[in-house]
BAMI-116631 format. One record per residue (C-alpha): chain; residue number from 1; x, y, z. Coordinates in Angstrom, 1 decimal, always signed. Example, Ala and Ser with C-alpha at 12.3 -4.5 7.8 and 13.67 -1.06 7.14 Angstrom:
REM BAMI-116631
   kolkol   dogu       px       py       pz
        A      1    +12.3     -4.5     +7.8
        A      2    +13.7     -1.1     +7.1
***
This chain:
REM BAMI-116631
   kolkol   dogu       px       py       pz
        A      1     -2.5    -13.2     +0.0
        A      2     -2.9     -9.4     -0.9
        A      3     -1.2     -8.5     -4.5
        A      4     -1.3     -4.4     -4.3
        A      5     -0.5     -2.7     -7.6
        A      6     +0.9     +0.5     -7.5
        A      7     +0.2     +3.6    -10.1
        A      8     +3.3     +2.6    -11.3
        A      9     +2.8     -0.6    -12.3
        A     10     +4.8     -2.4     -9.5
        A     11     +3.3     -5.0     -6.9
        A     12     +3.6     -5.9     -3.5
        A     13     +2.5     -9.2     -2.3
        A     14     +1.4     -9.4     +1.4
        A     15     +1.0    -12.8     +3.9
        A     16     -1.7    -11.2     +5.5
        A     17     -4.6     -8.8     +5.5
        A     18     -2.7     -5.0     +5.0
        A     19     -4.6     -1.6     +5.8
        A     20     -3.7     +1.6     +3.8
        A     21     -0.9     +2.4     +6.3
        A     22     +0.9     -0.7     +6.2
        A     23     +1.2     -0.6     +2.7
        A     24     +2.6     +3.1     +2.9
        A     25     +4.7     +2.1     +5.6
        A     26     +5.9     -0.3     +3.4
        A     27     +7.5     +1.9     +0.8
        A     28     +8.5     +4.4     +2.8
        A     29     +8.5     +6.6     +6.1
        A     30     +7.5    +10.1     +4.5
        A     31     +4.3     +8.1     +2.5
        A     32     +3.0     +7.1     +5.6
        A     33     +3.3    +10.4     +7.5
        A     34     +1.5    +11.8     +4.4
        A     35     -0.6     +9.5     +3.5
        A     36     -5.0    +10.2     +4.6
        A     37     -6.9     +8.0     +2.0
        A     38     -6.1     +5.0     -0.5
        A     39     -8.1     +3.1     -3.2
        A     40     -9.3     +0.0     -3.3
        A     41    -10.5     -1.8     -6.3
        A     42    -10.0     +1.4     -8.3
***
């Protein structure tokens, strides 16, 4: 299970493998129009 961690300091657990876009897409519409790149392990 997936534990994202956000700038912020807030996480989002995930059931199941997530790409980039999901993970925008899962905070919000405009994020995931805008988003191009994301970091992992970083």
């Amino acid at each position: 299970m997936p534990i994202i961690t956000l700038p912020d300091g807030s996480q989002r657990q995930f059931d199941h493998p997530v790409s980039v876009l999901e993970i925008a897409q899962n905070i919000g519409a405009g994020l995931a129009k805008a988003t191009i790149a994301g970091r992992v392990n970083g």
